[in-house]
N, CA, C and O atoms as a Tripos MOL2 file, in Angstrom:
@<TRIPOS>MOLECULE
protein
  244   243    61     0     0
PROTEIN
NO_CHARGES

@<TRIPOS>ATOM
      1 N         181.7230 -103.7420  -52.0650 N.3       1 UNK1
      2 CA        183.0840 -103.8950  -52.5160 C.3       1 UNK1
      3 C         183.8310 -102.5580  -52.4560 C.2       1 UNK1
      4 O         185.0570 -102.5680  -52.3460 O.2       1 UNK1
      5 N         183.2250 -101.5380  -52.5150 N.am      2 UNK2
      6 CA        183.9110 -100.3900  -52.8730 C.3       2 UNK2
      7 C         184.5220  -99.7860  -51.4640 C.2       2 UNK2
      8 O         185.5490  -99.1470  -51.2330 O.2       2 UNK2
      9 N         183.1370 -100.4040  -50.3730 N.am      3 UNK3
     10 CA        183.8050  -99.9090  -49.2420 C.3       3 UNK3
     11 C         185.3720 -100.5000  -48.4330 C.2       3 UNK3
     12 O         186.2780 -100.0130  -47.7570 O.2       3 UNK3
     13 N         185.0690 -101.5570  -48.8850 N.am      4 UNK4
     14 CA        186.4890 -102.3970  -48.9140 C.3       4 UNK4
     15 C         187.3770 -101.8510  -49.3230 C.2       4 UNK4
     16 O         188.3230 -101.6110  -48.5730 O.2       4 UNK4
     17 N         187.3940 -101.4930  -50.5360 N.am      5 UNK5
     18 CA        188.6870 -101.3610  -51.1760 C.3       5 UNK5
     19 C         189.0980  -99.7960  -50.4990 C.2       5 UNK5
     20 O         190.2660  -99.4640  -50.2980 O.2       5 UNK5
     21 N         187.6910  -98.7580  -50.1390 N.am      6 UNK6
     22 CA        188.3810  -97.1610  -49.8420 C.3       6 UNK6
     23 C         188.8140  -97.3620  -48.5750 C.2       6 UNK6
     24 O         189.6410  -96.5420  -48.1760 O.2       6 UNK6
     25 N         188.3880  -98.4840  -47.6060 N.am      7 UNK7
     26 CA        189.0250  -98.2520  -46.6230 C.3       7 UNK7
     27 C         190.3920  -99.1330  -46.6670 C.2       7 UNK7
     28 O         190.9130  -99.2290  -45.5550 O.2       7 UNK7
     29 N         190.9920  -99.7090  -47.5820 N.am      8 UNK8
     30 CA        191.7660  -99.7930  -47.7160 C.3       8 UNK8
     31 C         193.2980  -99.4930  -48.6580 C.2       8 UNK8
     32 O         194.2520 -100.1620  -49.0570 O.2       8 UNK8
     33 N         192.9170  -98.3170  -48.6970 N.am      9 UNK9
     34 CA        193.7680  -97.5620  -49.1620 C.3       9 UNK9
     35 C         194.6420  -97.1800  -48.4570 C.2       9 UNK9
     36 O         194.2930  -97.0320  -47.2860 O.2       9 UNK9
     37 N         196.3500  -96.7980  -48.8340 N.am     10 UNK10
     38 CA        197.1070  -96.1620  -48.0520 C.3      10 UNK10
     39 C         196.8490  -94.9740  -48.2310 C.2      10 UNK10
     40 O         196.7960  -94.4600  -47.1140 O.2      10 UNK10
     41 N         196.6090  -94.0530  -49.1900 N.am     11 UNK11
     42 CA        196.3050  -92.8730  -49.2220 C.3      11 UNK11
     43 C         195.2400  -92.0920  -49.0820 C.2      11 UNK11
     44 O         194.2430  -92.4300  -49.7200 O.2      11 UNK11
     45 N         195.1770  -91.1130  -48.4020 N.am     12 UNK12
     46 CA        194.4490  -90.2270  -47.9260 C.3      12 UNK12
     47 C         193.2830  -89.7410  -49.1660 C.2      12 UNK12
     48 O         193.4520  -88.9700  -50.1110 O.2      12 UNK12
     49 N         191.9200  -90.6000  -48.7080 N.am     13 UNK13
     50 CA        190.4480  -90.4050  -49.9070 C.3      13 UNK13
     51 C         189.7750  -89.7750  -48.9560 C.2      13 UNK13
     52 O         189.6660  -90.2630  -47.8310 O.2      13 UNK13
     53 N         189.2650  -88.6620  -49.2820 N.am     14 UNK14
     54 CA        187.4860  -88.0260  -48.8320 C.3      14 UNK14
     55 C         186.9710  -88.1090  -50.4380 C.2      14 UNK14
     56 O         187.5740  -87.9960  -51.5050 O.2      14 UNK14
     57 N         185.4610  -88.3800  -50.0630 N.am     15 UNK15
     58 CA        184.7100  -88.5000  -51.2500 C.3      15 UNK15
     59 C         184.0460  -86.7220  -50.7590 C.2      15 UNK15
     60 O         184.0160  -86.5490  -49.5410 O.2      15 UNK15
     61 N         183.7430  -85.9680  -51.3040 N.am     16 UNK16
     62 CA        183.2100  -84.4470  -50.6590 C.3      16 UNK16
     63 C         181.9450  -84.0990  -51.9840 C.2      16 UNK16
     64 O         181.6630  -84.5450  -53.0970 O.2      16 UNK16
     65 N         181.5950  -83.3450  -51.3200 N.am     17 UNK17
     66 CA        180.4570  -82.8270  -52.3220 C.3      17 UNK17
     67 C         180.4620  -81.0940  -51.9860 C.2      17 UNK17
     68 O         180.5880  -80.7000  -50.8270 O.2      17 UNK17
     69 N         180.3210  -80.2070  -53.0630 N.am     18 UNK18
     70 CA        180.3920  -78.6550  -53.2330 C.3      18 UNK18
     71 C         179.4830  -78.2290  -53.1220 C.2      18 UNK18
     72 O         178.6610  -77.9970  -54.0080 O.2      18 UNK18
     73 N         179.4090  -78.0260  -52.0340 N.am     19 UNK19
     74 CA        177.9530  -76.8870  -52.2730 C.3      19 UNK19
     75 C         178.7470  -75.3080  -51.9110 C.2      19 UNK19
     76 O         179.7060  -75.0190  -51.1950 O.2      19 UNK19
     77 N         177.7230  -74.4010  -52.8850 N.am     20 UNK20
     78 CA        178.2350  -73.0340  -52.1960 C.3      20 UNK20
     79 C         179.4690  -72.3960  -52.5090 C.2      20 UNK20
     80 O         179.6380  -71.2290  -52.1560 O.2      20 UNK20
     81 N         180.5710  -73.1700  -53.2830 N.am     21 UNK21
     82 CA        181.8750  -73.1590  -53.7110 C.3      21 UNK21
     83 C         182.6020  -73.2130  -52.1770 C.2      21 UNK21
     84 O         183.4400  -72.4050  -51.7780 O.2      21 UNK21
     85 N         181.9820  -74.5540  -51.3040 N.am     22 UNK22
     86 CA        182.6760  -74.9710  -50.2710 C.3      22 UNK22
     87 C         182.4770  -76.6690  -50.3290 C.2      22 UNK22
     88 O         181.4980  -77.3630  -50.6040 O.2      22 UNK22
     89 N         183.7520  -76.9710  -49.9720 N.am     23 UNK23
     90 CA        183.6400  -78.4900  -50.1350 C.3      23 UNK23
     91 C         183.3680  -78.8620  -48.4600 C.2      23 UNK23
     92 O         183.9220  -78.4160  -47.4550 O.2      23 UNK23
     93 N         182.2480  -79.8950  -48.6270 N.am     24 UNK24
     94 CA        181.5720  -80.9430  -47.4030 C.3      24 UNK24
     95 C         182.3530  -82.0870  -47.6520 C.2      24 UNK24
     96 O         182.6320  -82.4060  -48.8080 O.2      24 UNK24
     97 N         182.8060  -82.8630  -46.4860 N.am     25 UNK25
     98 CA        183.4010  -84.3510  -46.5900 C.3      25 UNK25
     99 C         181.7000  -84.9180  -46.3780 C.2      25 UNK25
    100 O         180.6370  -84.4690  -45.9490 O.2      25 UNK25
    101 N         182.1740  -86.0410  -46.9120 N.am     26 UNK26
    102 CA        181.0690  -87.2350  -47.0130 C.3      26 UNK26
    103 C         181.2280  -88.4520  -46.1450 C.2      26 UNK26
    104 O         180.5850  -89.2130  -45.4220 O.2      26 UNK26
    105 N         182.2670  -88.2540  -46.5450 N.am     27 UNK27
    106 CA        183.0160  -90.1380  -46.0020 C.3      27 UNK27
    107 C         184.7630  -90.0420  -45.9620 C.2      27 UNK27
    108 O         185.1600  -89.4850  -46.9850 O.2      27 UNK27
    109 N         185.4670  -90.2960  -45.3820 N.am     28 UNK28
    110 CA        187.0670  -90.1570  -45.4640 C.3      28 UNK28
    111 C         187.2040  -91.3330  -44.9490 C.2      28 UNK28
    112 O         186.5010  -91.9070  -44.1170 O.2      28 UNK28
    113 N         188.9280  -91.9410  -45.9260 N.am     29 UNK29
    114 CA        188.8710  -93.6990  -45.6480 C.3      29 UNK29
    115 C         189.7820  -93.6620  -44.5590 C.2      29 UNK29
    116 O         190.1850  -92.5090  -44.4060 O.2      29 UNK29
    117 N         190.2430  -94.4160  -43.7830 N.am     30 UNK30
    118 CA        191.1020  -94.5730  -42.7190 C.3      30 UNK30
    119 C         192.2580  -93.6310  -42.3860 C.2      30 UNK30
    120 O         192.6630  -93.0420  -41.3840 O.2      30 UNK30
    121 N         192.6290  -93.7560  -43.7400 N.am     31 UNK31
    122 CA        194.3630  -93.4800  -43.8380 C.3      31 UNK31
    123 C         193.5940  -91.2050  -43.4260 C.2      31 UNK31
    124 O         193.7820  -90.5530  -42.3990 O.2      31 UNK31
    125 N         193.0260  -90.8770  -44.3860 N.am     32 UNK32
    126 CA        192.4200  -89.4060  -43.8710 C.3      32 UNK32
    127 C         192.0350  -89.3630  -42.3240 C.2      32 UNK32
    128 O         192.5110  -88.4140  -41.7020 O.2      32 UNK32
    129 N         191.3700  -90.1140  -41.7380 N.am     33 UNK33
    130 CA        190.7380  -90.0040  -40.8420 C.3      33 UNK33
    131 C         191.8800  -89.9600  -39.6260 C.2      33 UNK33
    132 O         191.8770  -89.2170  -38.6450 O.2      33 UNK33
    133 N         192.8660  -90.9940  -39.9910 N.am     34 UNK34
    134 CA        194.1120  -91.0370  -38.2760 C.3      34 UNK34
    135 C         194.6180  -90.1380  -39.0190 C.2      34 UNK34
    136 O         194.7620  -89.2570  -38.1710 O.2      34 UNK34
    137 N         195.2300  -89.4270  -40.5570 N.am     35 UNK35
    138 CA        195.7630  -87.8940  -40.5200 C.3      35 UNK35
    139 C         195.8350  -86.9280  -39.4310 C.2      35 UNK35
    140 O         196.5960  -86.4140  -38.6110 O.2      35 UNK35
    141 N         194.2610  -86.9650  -39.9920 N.am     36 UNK36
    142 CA        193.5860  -85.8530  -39.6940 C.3      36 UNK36
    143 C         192.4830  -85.7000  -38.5380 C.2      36 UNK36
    144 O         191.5610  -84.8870  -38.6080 O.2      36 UNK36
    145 N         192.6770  -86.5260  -37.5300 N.am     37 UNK37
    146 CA        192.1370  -87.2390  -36.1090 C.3      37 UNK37
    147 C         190.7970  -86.7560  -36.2570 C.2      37 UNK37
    148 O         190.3300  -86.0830  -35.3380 O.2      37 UNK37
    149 N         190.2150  -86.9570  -37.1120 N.am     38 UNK38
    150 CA        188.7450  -86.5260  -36.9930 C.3      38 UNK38
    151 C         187.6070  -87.0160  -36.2550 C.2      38 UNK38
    152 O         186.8830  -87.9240  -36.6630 O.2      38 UNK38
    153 N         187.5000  -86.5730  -35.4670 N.am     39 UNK39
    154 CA        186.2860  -87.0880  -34.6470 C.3      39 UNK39
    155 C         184.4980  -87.0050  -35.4260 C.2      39 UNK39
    156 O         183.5420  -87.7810  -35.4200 O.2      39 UNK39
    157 N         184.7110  -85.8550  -35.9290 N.am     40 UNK40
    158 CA        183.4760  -84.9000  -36.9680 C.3      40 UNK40
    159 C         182.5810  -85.8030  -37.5650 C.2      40 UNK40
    160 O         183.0270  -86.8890  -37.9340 O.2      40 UNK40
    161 N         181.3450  -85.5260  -37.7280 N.am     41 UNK41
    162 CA        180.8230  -85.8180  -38.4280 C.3      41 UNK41
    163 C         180.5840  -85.5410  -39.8840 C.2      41 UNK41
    164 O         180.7250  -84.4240  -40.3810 O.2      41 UNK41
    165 N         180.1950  -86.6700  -40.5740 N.am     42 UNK42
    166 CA        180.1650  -86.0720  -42.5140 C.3      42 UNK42
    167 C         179.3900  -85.1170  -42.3040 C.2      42 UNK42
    168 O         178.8310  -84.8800  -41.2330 O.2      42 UNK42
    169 N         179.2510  -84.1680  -43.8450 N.am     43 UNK43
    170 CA        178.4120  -83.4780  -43.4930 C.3      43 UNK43
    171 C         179.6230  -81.8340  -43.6750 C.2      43 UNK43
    172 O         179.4590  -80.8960  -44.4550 O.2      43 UNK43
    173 N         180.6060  -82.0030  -42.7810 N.am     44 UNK44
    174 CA        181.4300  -81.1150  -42.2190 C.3      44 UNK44
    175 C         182.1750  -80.1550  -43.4660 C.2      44 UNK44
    176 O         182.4280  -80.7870  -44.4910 O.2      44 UNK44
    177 N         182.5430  -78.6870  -43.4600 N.am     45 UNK45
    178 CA        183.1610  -78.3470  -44.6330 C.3      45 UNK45
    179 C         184.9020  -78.8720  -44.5960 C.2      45 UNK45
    180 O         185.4310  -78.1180  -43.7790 O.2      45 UNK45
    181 N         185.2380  -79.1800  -44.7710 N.am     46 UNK46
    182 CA        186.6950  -79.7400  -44.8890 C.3      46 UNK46
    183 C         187.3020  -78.8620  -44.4200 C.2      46 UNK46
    184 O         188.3020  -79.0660  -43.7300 O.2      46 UNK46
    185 N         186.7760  -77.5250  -44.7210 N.am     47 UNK47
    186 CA        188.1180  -76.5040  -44.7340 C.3      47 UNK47
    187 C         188.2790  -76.5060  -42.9490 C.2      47 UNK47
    188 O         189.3600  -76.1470  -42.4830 O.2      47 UNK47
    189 N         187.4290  -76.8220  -42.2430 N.am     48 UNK48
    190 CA        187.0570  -77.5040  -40.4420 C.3      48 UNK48
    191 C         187.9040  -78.1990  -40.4180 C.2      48 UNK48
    192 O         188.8970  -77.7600  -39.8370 O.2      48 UNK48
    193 N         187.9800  -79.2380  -40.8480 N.am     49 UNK49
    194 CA        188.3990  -80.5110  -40.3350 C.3      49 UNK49
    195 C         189.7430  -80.6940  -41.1300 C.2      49 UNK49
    196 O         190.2200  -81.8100  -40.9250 O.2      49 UNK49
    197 N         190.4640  -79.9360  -41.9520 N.am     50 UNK50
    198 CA        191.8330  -80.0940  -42.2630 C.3      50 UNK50
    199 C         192.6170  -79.2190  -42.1720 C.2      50 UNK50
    200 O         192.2050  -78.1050  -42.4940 O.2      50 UNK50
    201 N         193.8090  -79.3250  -41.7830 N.am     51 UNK51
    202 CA        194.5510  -78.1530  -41.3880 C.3      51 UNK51
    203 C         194.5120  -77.0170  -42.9870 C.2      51 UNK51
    204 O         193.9390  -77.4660  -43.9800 O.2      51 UNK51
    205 N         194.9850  -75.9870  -43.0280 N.am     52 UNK52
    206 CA        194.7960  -75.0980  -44.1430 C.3      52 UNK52
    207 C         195.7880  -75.5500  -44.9830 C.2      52 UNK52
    208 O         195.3730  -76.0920  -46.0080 O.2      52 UNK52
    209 N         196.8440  -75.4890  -44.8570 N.am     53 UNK53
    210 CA        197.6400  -75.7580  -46.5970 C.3      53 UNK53
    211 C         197.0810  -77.1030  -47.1450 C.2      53 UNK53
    212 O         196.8810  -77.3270  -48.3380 O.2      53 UNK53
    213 N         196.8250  -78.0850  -45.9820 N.am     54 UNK54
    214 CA        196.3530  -79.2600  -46.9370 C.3      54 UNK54
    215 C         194.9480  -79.3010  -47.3320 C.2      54 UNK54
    216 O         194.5400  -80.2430  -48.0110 O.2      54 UNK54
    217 N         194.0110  -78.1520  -46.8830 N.am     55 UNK55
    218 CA        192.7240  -77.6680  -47.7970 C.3      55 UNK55
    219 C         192.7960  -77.0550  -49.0500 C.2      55 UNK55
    220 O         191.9760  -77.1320  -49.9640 O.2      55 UNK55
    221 N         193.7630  -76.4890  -49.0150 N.am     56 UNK56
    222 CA        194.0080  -75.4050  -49.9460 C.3      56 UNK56
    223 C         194.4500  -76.0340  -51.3580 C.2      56 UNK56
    224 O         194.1330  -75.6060  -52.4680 O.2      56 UNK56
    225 N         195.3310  -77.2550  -51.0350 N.am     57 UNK57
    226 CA        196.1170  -77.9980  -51.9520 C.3      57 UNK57
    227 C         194.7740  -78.7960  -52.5660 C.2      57 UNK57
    228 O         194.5550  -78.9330  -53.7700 O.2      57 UNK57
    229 N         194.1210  -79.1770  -51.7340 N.am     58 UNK58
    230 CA        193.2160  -79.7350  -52.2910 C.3      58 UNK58
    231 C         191.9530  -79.1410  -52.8700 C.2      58 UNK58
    232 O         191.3610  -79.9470  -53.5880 O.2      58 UNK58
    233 N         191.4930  -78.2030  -52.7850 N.am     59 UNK59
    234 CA        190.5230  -77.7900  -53.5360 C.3      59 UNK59
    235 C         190.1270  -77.6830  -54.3520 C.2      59 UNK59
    236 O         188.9370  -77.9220  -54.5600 O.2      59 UNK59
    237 N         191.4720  -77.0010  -55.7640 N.am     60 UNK60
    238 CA        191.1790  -77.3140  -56.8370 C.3      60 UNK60
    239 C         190.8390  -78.3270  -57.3610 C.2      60 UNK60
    240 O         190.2850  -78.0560  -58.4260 O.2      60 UNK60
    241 N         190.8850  -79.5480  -57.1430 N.am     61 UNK61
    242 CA        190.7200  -80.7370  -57.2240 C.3      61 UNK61
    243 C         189.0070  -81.3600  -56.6860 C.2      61 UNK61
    244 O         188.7440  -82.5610  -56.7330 O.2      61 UNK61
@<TRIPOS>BOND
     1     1     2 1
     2     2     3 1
     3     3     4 2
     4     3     5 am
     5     5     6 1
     6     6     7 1
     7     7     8 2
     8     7     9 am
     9     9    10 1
    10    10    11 1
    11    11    12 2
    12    11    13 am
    13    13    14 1
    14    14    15 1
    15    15    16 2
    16    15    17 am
    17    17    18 1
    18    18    19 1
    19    19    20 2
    20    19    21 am
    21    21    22 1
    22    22    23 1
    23    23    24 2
    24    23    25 am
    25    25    26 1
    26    26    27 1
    27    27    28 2
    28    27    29 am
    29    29    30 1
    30    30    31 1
    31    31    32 2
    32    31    33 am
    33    33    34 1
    34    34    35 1
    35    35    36 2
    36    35    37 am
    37    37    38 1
    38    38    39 1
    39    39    40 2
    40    39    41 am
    41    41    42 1
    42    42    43 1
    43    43    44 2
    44    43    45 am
    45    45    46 1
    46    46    47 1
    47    47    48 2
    48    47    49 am
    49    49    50 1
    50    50    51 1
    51    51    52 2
    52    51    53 am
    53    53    54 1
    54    54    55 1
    55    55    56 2
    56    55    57 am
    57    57    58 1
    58    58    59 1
    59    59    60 2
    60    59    61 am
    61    61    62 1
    62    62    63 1
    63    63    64 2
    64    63    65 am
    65    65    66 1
    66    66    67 1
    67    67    68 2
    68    67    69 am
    69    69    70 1
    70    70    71 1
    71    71    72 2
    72    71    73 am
    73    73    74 1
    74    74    75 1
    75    75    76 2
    76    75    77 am
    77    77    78 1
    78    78    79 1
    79    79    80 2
    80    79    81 am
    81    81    82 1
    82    82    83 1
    83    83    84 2
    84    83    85 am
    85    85    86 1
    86    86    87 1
    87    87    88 2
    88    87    89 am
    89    89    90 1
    90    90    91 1
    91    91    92 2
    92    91    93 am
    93    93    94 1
    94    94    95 1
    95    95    96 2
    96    95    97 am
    97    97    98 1
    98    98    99 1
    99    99   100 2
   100    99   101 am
   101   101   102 1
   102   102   103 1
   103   103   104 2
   104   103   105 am
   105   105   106 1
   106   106   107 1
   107   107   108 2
   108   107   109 am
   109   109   110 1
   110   110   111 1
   111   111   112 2
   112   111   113 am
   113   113   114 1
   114   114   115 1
   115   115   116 2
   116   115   117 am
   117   117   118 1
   118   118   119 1
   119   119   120 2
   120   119   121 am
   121   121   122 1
   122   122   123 1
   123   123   124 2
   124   123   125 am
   125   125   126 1
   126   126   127 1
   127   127   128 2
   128   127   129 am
   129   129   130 1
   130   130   131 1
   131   131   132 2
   132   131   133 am
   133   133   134 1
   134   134   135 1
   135   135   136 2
   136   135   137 am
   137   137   138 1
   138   138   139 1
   139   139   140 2
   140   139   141 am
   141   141   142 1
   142   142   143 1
   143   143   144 2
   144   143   145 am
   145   145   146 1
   146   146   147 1
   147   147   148 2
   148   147   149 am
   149   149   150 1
   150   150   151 1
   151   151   152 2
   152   151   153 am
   153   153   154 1
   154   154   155 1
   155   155   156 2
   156   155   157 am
   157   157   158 1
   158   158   159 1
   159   159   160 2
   160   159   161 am
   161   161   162 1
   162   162   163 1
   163   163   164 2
   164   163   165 am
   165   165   166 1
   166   166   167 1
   167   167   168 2
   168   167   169 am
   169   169   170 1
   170   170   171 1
   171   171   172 2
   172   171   173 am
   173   173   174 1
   174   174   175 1
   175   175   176 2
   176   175   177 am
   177   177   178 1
   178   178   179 1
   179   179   180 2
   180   179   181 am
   181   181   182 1
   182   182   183 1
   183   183   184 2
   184   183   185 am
   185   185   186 1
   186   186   187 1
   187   187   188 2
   188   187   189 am
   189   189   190 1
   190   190   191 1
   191   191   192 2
   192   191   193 am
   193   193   194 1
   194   194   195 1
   195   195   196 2
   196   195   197 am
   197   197   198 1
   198   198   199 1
   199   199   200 2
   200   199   201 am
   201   201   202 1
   202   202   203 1
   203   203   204 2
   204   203   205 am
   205   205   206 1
   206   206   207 1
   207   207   208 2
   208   207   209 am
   209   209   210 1
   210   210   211 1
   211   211   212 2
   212   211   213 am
   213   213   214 1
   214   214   215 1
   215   215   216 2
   216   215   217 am
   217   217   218 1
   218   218   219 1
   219   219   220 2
   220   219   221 am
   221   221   222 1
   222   222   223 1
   223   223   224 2
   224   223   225 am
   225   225   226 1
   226   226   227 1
   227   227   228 2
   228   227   229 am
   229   229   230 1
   230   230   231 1
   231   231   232 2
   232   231   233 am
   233   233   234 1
   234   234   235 1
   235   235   236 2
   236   235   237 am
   237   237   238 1
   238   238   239 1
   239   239   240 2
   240   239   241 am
   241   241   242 1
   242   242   243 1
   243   243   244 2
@<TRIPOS>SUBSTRUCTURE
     1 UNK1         2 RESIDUE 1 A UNK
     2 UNK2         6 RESIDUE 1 A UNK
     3 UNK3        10 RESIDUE 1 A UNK
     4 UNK4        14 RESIDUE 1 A UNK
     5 UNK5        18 RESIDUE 1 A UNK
     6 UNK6        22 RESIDUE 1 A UNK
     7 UNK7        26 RESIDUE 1 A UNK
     8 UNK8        30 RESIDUE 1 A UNK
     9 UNK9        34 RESIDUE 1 A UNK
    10 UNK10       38 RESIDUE 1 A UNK
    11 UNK11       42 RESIDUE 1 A UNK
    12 UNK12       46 RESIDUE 1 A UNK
    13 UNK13       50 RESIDUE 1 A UNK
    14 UNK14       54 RESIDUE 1 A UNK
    15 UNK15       58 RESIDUE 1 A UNK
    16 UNK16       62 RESIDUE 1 A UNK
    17 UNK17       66 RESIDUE 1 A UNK
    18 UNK18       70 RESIDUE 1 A UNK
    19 UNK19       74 RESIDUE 1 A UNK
    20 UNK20       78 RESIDUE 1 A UNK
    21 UNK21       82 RESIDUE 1 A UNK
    22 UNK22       86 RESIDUE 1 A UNK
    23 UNK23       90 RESIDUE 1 A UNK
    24 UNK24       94 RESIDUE 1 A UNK
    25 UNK25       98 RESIDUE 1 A UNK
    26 UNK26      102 RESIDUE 1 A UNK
    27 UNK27      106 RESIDUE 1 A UNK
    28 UNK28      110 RESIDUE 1 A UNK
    29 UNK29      114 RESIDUE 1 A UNK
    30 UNK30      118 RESIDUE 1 A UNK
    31 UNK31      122 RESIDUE 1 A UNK
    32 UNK32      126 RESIDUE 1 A UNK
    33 UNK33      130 RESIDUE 1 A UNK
    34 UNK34      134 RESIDUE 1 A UNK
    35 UNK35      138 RESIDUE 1 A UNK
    36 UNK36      142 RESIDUE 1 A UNK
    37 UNK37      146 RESIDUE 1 A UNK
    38 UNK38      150 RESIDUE 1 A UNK
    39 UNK39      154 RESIDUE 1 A UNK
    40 UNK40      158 RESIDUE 1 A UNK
    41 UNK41      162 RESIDUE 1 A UNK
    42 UNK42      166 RESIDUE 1 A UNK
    43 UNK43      170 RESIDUE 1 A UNK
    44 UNK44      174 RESIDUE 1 A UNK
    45 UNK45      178 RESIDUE 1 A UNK
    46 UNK46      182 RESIDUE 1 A UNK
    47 UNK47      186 RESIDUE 1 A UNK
    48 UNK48      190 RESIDUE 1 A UNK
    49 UNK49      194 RESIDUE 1 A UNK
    50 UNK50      198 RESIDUE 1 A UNK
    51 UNK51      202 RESIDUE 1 A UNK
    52 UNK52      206 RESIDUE 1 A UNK
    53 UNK53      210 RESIDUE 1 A UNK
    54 UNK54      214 RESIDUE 1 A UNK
    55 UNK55      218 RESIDUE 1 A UNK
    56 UNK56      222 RESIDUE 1 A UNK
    57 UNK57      226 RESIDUE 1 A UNK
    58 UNK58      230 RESIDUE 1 A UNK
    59 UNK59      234 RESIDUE 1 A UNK
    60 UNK60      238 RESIDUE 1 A UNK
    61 UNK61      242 RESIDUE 1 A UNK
C-alpha cells in the first residue's frame, strides 16, 4: 500500500538514509525522479543526483 500511495504523490518524496553526515537516496517517487531525470541508482548521495540549491534546501530536513 505504501508503495502506491508514494508513487503517487504530486510532490517530490526521496526516502534517504545519513550516513557520514551525507544523505543517500533510497527510493524517490515519480514526481522526484522526472524532476530530477534520474537515471542513478539508490544507494546514490543526493547531493549527485540533485542540482545544489535544491540539496541544500533540503538537508536540514
Amino acid at each position: 500500500m505504501f508503495e502506491f500511495y508514494f508513487d503517487q504523490m504530486n510532490e517530490l518524496v526521496f526516502l534517504a538514509e545519513v550516513k557520514n553526515q551525507h544523505l543517500y537516496y533510497k527510493k524517490m517517487n515519480k514526481a522526484a525522479a522526472k524532476l530530477v531525470r534520474c537515471q542513478g541508482e539508490a544507494g546514490m548521495r543526493l547531493e549527485s543526483v540533485l542540482p545544489e540549491p535544491v540539496y541544500h534546501s533540503l538537508y536540514p530536513y
